[in-house]
LUMLUMBA-368298 format. One record per atom (N, C-alpha, C): z, y, x; atom name; chain. Coordinates in steps of 0.05 Angstrom, whole numbers. Layout:
LUMLUMBA-368298
up;north;east;atom;chain
Z;Y;X;CA;A .
...
***
This chain:
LUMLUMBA-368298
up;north;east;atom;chain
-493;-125;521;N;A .
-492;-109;496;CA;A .
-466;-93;495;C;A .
-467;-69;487;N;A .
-446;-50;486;CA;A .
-429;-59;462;C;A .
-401;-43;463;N;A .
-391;-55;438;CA;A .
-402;-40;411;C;A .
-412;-16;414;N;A .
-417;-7;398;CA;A .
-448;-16;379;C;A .
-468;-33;393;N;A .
-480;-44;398;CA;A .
-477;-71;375;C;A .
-447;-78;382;N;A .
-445;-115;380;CA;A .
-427;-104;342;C;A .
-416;-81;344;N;A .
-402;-79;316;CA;A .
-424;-55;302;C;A .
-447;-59;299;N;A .
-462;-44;284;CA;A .
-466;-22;284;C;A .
-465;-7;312;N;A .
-459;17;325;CA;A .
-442;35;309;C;A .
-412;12;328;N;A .
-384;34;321;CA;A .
-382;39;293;C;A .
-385;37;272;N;A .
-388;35;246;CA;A .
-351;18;236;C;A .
-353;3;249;N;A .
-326;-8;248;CA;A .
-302;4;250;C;A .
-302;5;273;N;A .
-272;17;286;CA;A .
-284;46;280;C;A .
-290;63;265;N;A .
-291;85;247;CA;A .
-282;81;224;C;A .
-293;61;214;N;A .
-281;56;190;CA;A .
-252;40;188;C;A .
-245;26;212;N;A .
-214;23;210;CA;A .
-203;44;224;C;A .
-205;62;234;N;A .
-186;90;240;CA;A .
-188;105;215;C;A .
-210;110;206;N;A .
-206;122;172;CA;A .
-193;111;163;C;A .
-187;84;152;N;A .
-173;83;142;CA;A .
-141;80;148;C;A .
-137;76;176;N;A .
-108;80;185;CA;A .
-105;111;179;C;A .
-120;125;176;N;A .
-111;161;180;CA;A .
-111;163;142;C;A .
-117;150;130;N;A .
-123;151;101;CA;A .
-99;148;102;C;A .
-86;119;101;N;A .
-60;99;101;CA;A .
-32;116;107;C;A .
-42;138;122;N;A .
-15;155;142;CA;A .
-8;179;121;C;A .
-30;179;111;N;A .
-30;209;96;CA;A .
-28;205;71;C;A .
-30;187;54;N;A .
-32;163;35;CA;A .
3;163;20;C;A .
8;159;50;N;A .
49;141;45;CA;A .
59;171;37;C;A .
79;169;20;N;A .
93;186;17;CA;A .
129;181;14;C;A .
133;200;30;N;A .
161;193;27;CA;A .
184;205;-4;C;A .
199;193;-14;N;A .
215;206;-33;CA;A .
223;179;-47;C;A .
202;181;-80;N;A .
215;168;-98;CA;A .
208;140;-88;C;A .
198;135;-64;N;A .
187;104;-71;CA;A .
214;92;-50;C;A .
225;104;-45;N;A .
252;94;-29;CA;A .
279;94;-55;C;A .
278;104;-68;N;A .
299;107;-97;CA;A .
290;78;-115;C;A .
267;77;-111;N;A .
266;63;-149;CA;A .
252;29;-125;C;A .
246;12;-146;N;A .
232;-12;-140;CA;A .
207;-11;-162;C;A .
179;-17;-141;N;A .
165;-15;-157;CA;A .
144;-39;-158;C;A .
126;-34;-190;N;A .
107;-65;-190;CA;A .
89;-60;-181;C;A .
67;-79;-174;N;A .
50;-87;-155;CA;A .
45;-112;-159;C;A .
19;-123;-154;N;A .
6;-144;-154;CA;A .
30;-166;-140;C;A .
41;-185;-141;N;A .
55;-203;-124;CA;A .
45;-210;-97;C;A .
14;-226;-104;N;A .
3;-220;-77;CA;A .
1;-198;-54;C;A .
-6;-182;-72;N;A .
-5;-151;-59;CA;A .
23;-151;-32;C;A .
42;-158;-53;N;A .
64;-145;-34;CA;A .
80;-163;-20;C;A .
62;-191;-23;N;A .
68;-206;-1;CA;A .
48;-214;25;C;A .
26;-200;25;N;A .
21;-188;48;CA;A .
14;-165;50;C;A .
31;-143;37;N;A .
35;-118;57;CA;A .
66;-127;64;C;A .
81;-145;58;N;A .
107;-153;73;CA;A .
97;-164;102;C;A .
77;-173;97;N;A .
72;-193;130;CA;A .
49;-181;142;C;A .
33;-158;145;N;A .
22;-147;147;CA;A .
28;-113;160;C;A .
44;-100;141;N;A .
55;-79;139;CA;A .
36;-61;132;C;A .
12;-60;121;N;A .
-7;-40;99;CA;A .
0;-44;79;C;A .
6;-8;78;N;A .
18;5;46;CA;A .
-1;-19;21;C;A .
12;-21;4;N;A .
2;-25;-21;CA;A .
3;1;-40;C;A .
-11;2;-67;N;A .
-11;19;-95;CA;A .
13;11;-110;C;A .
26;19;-112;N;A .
45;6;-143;CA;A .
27;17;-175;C;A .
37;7;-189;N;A .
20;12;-208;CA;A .
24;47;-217;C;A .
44;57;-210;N;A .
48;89;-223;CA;A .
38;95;-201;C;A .
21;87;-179;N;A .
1;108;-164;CA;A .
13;113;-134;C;A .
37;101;-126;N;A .
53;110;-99;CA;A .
37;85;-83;C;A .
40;98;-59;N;A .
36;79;-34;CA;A .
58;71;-16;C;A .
61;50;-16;N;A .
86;42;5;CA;A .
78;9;18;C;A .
101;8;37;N;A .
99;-15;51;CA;A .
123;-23;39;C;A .
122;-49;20;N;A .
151;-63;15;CA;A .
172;-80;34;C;A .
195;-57;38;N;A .
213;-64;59;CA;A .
233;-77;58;C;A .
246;-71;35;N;A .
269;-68;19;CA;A .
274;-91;-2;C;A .
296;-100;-4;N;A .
302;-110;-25;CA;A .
300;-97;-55;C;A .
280;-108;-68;N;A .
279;-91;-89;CA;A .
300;-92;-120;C;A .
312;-112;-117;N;A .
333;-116;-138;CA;A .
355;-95;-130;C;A .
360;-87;-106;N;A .
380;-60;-110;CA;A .
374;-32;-115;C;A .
351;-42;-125;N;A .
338;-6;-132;CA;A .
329;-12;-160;C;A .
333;12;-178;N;A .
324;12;-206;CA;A .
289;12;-204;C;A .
282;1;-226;N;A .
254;-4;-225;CA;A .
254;30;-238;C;A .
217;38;-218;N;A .
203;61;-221;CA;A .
194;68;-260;C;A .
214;87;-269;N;A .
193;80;-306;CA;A .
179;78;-307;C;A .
165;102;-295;N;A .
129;98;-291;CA;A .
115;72;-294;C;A .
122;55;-267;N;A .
109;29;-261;CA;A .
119;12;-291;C;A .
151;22;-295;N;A .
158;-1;-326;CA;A .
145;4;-345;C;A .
125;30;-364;N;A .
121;41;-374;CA;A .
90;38;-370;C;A .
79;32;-354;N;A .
42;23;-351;CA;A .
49;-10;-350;C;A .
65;-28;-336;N;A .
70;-60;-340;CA;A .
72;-59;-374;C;A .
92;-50;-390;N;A .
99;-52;-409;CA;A .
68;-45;-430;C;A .
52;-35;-427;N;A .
22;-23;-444;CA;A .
5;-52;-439;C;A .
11;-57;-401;N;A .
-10;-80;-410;CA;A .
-7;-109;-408;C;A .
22;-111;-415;N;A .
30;-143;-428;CA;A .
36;-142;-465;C;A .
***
């Protein structure tokens, strides 16, 4: 049996290159290196051990690298946390 065959003809690894090419184009560089932002806990402890971007809640994509207590939290993200507690 081919591999294409054995993963539902190729259906797969299409859909994980979409979404690596999603993921690439997805990340953006700027404010998400300035500020610290929220996110599910889970979330961003495995895109720490993983390295797939997470959402923060104001809409950015990143991979959490960084120590985030030396960076001011994102308002945005403080400002949608803050509506729904």
């Amino acid at each position: 049996m081919s591999d294409t065959e054995h993963s539902g003809g190729g259906t797969d690894v299409l859909d994980r290159e979409l979404e690596k090419l999603l993921n690439e184009e997805l990340v953006e560089d700027g404010d998400h290196e300035r500020f610290s932002h929220y996110a599910p806990k889970d979330k961003i402890v495995e895109a720490a051990v993983t390295g797939k971007p997470i959402r923060a809640l104001c809409g950015k994509k990143w991979v959490p690298t960084r120590d985030p207590s030396r960076f001011p939290v994102c308002p945005t993200c403080k400002e949608i946390y803050e509506k729904l507690t």
